[in-house]
Phi, psi and omega in degrees: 000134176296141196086347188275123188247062234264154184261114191268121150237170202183114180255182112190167181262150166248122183278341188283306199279337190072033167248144167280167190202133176223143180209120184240144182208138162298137144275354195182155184055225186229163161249128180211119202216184178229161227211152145176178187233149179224157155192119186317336176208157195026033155216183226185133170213152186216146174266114161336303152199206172324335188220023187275069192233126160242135205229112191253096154224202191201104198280143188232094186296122174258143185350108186245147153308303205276337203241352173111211202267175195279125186222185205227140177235206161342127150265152174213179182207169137222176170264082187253089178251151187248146176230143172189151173260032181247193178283122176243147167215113178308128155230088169089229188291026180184162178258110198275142177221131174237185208351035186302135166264349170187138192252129179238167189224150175216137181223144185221140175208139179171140192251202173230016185275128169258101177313351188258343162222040187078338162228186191300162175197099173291004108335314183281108227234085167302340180276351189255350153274304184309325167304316179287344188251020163178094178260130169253000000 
């Protein structure tokens, strides 16, 4: 129907890269949204720049009777570049995109948990694993 705009999506991971792939298209008209990542507790997220959003956290266990005194657990992080041929704009924590016909997101997600021994591993610099699984 004339005026009507209909919408296309598309998900999938890439096993070679460890990335999500989200990819949305206009058939006719524009798409124009806002982009962020949220988690309610011990993390934080920013756009980096335009095309950009990172999401920083550190989970923080608190004082329980059953499990004991209050400790720093897991760090974890992501990633997000948005690629699009509409207008991107950082605003604080997320990224605005207007008249676009199509918006594509490659999301990295990664911690400091080391599987091989079960545990946390301060060594290991999850952001520098999200860069490398999605160099921008």
């Amino acid at each position: 129907k004339k005026g009507i705009t209909s919408y296309r999506s598309e998900s999938f991971i890439s096993e070679k890269y460890d990335v999500l792939i989200h990819k949305m298209c206009a058939d006719s008209g524009k798409i124009s949204c806002s982009i962020t990542m949220r988690r309610e507790q011990d993390a934080c997220t920013f756009a980096a720049d335009d095309n950009t959003l990172f999401l920083d956290g550190k989970i923080m266990c608190k004082k329980d009777e059953k499990y004991g005194d209050e400790f720093e657990g897991m760090s974890f992080g992501a990633k997000i570049h948005i690629e699009s041929d509409g207008i991107r704009n950082k605003n604080g924590s997320s990224v605005t995109v207007t008249d676009a016909t199509y918006i594509v997101l490659y999301g990295a997600f990664a911690t400091n948990y080391n599987v091989k021994t079960f545990d946390i591993d301060e060594t290991i610099d999850y952001r520098l694993i999200l860069d490398k699984q999605i160099d921008t």
